[in-house]
N, C-alpha and C positions, 0 to 999 in steps of 0.2 A: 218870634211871633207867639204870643200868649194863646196856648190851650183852649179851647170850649169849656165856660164853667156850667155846670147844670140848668141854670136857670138864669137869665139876666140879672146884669144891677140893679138896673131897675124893679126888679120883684123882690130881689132877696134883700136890698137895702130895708124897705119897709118892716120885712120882716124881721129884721134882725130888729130894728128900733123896736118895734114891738114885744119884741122876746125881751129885753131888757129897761121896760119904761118905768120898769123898778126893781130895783138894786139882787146883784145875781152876783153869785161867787164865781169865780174863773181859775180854772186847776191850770198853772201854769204849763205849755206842752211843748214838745219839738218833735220834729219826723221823724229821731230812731227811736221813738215811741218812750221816752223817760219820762216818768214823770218829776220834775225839777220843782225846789223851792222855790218862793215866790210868788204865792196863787193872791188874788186880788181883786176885790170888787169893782164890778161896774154898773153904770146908769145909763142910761141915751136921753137924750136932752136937744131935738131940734138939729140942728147938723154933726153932732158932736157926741162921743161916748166918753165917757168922765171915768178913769181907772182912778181908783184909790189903792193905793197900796198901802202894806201892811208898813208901821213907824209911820203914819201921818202924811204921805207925800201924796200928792194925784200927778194924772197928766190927763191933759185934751187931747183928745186924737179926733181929730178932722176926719169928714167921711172920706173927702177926695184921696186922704193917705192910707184908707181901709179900701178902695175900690181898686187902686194900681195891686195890693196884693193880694186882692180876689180876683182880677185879673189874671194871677199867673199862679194861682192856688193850687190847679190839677197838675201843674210843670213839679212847682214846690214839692207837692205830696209825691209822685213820681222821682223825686233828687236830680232832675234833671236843672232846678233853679234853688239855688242854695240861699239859706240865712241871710249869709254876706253879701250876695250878690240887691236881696231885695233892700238891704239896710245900706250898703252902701253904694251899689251901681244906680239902685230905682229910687235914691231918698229919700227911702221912707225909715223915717227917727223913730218911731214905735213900735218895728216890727216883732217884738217878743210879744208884745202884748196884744198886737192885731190877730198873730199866729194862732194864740193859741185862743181869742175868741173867736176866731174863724173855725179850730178844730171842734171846740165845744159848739159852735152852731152850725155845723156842716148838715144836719139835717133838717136846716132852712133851704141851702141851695137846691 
């Protein structure tokens, strides 16, 4: 059973769109606090946040695959719910990149 996050989805998705409705830099991040290469801009665009990556590449990440790991965000940050567990038990295919704009806007939730 996933954690209590701060505030609903429903408040924090808005916000987060808004935080990003033009182009934000994202310090790539994980929970033993490294800071890893691979930081990478993003947009929000209507259901969808647009990561560009550094060399030319993007990905779309769906909100719905952003809200199963705010869902279980407080577990995550806590190690009670590991990397692997949200990338490949919860399938969710973006989670480097959800994580660590989740850590960078955790003072939306």
């Amino acid at each position: 059973m996933a954690v209590e996050v701060p505030v609903p989805w429903s408040v924090f998705w808005p916000r987060l769109r808004a935080a990003i409705s033009s182009r934000k830099r994202i310090t790539n991040w994980s929970r033993d606090g490294l800071v890893r290469d691979g930081d990478f801009n993003v947009i929000a665009q209507g259901d969808y946040i647009y990561a560009e990556l550094d060399g030319g590449s993007s990905r779309s990440i769906y909100f719905a695959e952003i809200q199963v790991v705010y869902q279980v965000w407080s577990q995550y940050l806590a190690g009670s719910v590991r990397r692997g567990k949200i990338s490949h038990d919860m399938g969710v295919y973006n989670g480097k990149y959800i994580i660590s704009i989740l850590h960078q806007f955790q003072h939306l939730m």
